[in-house]
C-alpha positions as CSV (number, residue, x, y, z in Angstrom):
1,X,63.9,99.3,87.2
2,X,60.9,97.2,86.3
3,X,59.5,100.3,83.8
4,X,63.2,99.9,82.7
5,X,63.3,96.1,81.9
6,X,59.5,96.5,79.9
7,X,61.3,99.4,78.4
8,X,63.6,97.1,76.9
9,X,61.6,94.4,76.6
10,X,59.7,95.8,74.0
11,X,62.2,97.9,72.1
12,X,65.7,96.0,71.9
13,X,67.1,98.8,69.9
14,X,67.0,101.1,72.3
15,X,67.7,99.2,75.0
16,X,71.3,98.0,73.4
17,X,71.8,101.8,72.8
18,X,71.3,102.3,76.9
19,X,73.6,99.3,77.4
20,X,76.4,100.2,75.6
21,X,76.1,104.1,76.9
22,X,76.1,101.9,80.5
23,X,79.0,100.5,79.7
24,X,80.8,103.1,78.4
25,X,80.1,105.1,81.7
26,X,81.7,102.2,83.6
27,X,84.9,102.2,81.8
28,X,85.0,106.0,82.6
29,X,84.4,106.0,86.0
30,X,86.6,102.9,86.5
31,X,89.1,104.7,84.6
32,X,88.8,107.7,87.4
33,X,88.9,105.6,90.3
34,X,92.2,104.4,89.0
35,X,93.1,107.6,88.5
36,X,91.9,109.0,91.9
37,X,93.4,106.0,94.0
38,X,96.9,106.6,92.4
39,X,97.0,110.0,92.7
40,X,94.3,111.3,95.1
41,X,96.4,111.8,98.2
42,X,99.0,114.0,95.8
43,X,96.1,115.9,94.4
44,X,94.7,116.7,98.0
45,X,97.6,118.0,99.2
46,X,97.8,120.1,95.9
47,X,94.7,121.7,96.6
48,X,95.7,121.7,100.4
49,X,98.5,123.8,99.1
50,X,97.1,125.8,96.5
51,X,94.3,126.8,99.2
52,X,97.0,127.7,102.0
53,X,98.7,130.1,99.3
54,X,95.8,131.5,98.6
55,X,94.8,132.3,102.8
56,X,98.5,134.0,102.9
57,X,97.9,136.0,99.6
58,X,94.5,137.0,101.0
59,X,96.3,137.5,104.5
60,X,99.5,139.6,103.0
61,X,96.8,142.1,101.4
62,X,94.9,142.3,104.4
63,X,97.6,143.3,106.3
64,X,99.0,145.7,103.3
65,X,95.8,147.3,103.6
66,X,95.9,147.3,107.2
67,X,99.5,148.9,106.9
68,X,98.5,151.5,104.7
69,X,95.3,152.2,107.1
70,X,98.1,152.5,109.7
71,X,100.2,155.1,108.3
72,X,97.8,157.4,106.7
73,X,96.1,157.5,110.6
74,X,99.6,157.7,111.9
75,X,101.1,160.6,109.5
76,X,97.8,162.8,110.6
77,X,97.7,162.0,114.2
78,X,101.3,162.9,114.0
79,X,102.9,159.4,115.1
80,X,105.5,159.1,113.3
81,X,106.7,155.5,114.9
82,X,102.9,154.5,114.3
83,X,103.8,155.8,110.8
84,X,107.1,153.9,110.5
85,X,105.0,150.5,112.0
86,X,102.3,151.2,109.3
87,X,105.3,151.1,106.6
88,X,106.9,147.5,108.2
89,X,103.7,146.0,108.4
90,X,103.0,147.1,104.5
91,X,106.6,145.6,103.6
92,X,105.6,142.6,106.2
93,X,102.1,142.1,104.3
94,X,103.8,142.2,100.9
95,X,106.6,139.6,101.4
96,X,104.0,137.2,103.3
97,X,102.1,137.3,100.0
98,X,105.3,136.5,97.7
99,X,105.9,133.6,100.5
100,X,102.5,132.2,99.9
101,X,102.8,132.4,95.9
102,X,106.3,131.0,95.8
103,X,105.4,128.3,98.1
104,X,102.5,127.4,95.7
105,X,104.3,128.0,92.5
106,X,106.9,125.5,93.7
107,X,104.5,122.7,95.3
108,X,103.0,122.8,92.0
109,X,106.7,122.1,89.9
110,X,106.9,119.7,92.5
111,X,103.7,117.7,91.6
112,X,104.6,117.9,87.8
113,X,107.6,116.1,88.0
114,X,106.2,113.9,90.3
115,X,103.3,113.1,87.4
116,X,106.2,113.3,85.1
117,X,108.4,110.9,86.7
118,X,106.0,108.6,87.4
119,X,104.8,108.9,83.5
120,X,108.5,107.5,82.0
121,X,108.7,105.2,85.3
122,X,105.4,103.5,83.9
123,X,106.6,103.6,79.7
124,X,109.8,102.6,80.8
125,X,108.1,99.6,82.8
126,X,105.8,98.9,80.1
127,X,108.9,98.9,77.7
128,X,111.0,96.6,79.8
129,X,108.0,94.1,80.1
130,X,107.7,94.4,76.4
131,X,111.5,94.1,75.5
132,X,111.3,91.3,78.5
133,X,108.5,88.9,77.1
134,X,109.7,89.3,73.7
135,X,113.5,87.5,74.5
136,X,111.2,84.9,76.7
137,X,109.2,84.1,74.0
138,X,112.5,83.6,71.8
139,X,114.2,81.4,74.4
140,X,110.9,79.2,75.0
141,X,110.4,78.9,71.6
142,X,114.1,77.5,71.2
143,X,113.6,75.2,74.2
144,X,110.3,73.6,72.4
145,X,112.1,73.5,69.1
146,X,115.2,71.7,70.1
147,X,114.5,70.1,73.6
148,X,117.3,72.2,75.7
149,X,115.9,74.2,78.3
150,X,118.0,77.0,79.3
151,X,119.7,75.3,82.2
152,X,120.8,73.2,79.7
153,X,122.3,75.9,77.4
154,X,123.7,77.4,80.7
155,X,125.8,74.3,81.2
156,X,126.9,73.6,78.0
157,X,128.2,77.4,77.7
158,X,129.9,76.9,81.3
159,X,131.3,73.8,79.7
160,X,132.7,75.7,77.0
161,X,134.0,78.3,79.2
162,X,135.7,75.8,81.9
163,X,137.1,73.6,79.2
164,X,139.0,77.1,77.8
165,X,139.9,77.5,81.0
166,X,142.0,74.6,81.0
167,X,143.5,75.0,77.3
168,X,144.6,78.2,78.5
């Protein structure tokens, strides 16, 4: 630190160029933590997923391989249930496999729309806020203009509405 700050002390230039490479790195990795604390837990249990699929892929060709291992040692040895065992536990290894793949192709459409979802949630928000502080600004800026705050204009258009009332 101290070779850092004579560093700087005698060329400024430089040491601006580190400062602002400094703070660009901060905004980045601020910008990730953000990132990571809203969506870390789904991201973990992506991978949690995606790592699960891939043990019963793995697992379903084991066992295909272990099927087929079966029934060529069966059909020789002249076993024919061992040979009818090797074929179920191919058909067995196969299907565990699509399990796995589905499962992970669906946790993953799952996560999407989550990221989705959440994406128009936050626009939406940030549109509503937007649309929000706009009419606010409007209705103060009529209350400083002409004195009435909006309790005011409430009860003049009740007022209005009750005195209607009794005409009619």
């Amino acid at each position: 630190v101290l070779k850092l700050y004579n560093f700087c002390a005698i060329d400024y230039e430089e040491c601006s160029i580190f400062n602002a490479i400094a703070t660009v790195i901060e905004v980045v990795f601020g910008w990730i933590q953000t990132f990571w604390n809203a969506w870390g837990n789904e991201i973990l249990t992506w991978f949690k997923v995606l790592w699960d699929a891939m043990g019963g892929i793995l697992n379903g060709f084991l066992e295909v391989i272990s099927g087929v291992a079966n029934f060529i040692k069966s059909v020789f040895a002249g076993d024919w249930k061992g040979a009818w065992d090797g074929i179920k536990q191919i058909f067995i290894g196969i299907w565990n496999a699509i399990v796995s793949f589905v499962t992970a192709v669906w946790e993953t459409i799952k996560l999407i729309f989550t990221l989705v979802l959440f994406a128009i949630k936050s626009v939406w928000k940030n549109i509503w806020n937007g649309i929000k502080t706009f009419f606010l600004n409007i209705l103060d800026g009529i209350e400083s203009k002409t004195g009435i705050s909006m309790d005011g204009i409430k009860t003049i258009f009740t007022n209005i509405l009750e005195n209607i009332k009794v005409i009619f």
